[in-house]
C-alpha positions in Angstrom: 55.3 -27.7 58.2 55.6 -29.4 61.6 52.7 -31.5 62.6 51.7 -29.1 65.3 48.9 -29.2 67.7 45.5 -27.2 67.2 46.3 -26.2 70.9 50.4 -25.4 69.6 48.9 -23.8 66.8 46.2 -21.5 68.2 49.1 -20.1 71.1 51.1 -19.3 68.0 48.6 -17.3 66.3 46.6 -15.3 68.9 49.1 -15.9 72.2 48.3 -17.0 75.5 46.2 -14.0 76.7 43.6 -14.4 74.0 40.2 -15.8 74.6 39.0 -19.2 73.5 36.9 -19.2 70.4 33.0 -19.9 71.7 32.0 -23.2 71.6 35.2 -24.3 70.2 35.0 -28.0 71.8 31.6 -28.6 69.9 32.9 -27.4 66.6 35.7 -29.6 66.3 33.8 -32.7 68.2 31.0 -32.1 65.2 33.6 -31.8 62.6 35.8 -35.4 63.8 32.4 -37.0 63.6 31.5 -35.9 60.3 34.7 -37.1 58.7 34.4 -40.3 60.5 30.8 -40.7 58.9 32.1 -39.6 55.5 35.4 -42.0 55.6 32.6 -44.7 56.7 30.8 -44.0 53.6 33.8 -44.6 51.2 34.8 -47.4 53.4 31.2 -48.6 52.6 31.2 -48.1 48.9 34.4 -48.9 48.2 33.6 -52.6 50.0 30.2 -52.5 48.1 32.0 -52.3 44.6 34.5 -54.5 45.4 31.9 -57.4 46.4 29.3 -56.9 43.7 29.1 -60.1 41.4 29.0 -59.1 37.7 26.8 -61.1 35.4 28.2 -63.0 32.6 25.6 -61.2 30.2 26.8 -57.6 31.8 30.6 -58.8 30.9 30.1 -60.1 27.7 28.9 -57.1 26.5 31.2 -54.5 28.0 33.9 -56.6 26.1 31.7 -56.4 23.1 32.0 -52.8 23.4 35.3 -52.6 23.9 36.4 -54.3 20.8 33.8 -52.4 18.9 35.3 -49.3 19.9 38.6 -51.0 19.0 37.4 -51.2 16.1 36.5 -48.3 15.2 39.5 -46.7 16.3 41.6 -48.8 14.2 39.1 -48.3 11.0 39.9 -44.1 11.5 43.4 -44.7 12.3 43.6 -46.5 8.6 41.5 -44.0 6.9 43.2 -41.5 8.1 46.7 -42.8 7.2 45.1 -43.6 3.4 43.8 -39.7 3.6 47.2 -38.6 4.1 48.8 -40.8 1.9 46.2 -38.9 -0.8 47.4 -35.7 0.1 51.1 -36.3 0.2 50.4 -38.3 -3.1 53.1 -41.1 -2.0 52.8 -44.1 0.1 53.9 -43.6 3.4 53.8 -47.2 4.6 56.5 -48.6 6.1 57.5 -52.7 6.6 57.1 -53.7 10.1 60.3 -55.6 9.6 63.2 -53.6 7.8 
Protein backbone atom coordinates (compact mmCIF):
# COMPACT_ATOMS: atom_id res chain seq x y z
CA UNK A 1 0.00 0.00 0.00
CA UNK A 2 1.21 3.44 -0.98
CA UNK A 3 2.00 5.76 1.79
CA UNK A 4 -0.98 7.90 1.05
CA UNK A 5 -2.20 11.06 2.75
CA UNK A 6 -5.18 11.02 5.40
CA UNK A 7 -6.38 13.93 3.12
CA UNK A 8 -5.55 11.30 -0.29
CA UNK A 9 -7.04 8.79 1.56
CA UNK A 10 -10.34 10.27 2.85
CA UNK A 11 -11.09 11.72 -1.14
CA UNK A 12 -10.70 8.02 -2.01
CA UNK A 13 -13.17 6.71 0.32
CA UNK A 14 -16.03 9.15 0.62
CA UNK A 15 -15.17 11.59 -2.70
CA UNK A 16 -14.89 15.19 -2.85
CA UNK A 17 -18.62 16.13 -2.23
CA UNK A 18 -18.72 14.54 1.24
CA UNK A 19 -18.68 16.38 4.44
CA UNK A 20 -15.74 16.67 6.75
CA UNK A 21 -16.00 14.40 9.83
CA UNK A 22 -16.90 16.96 13.00
CA UNK A 23 -14.11 17.97 14.81
CA UNK A 24 -11.86 15.99 12.76
CA UNK A 25 -8.69 18.54 13.35
CA UNK A 26 -8.98 17.96 17.18
CA UNK A 27 -9.16 14.22 16.93
CA UNK A 28 -6.11 13.67 15.18
CA UNK A 29 -4.21 16.76 16.98
CA UNK A 30 -5.26 14.68 20.34
CA UNK A 31 -4.21 11.48 18.95
CA UNK A 32 -0.31 12.88 17.53
CA UNK A 33 -0.03 14.14 21.05
CA UNK A 34 -0.78 11.06 22.70
CA UNK A 35 1.64 8.96 20.75
CA UNK A 36 4.28 11.53 21.25
CA UNK A 37 3.59 11.25 25.18
CA UNK A 38 3.58 7.42 24.98
CA UNK A 39 6.85 7.15 22.61
CA UNK A 40 8.33 9.68 25.44
CA UNK A 41 7.51 7.19 28.02
CA UNK A 42 9.48 4.26 26.27
CA UNK A 43 12.06 6.76 25.37
CA UNK A 44 12.02 7.37 29.21
CA UNK A 45 12.15 3.80 30.42
CA UNK A 46 14.14 2.43 28.03
CA UNK A 47 16.96 5.29 29.11
CA UNK A 48 16.05 4.56 32.81
CA UNK A 49 16.99 0.75 32.32
CA UNK A 50 19.75 1.27 30.42
CA UNK A 51 21.45 3.76 33.21
CA UNK A 52 20.45 1.84 36.33
CA UNK A 53 23.73 0.65 38.24
CA UNK A 54 23.35 -2.92 39.32
CA UNK A 55 24.76 -3.89 42.65
CA UNK A 56 27.44 -6.43 42.97
CA UNK A 57 25.23 -8.29 45.66
CA UNK A 58 22.07 -8.10 43.01
CA UNK A 59 24.67 -9.71 40.27
CA UNK A 60 26.14 -12.17 42.29
CA UNK A 61 23.15 -13.74 43.01
CA UNK A 62 21.35 -13.73 39.67
CA UNK A 63 24.46 -15.76 38.47
CA UNK A 64 23.96 -17.85 41.46
CA UNK A 65 20.68 -18.65 40.16
CA UNK A 66 21.62 -19.18 36.97
CA UNK A 67 24.03 -21.87 37.58
CA UNK A 68 21.68 -23.39 40.09
CA UNK A 69 19.16 -23.72 37.57
CA UNK A 70 21.99 -25.04 35.39
CA UNK A 71 22.24 -27.33 37.55
CA UNK A 72 19.35 -28.68 37.92
CA UNK A 73 18.68 -28.91 34.39
CA UNK A 74 21.68 -30.96 33.83
CA UNK A 75 20.91 -33.28 37.06
CA UNK A 76 17.20 -34.14 35.13
CA UNK A 77 18.78 -34.28 31.76
CA UNK A 78 21.09 -37.30 33.44
CA UNK A 79 18.31 -38.90 35.24
CA UNK A 80 16.43 -38.92 32.66
CA UNK A 81 18.92 -40.44 30.21
CA UNK A 82 19.71 -43.21 33.25
CA UNK A 83 15.68 -43.73 33.25
CA UNK A 84 15.74 -44.53 29.76
CA UNK A 85 18.67 -46.47 29.71
CA UNK A 86 16.41 -48.66 32.49
CA UNK A 87 13.67 -49.04 30.27
CA UNK A 88 15.49 -49.90 27.05
CA UNK A 89 17.62 -52.20 29.37
CA UNK A 90 20.98 -51.28 27.36
CA UNK A 91 23.37 -48.43 27.71
CA UNK A 92 22.76 -45.88 25.38
CA UNK A 93 25.84 -43.78 26.00
CA UNK A 94 27.89 -42.79 23.38
CA UNK A 95 31.90 -41.62 23.43
CA UNK A 96 32.15 -38.01 22.76
CA UNK A 97 35.12 -38.88 20.64
CA UNK A 98 34.51 -41.95 18.13
Amino acid sequence: MKNDSIETLMLRHYGSLAPTPPELKQRLIASVRWETVQRNQQERMATDLSTSLVSRRRAVRLVAIGSVGLGLLSIGLESLHMLEAALVGKDTTQPAIS
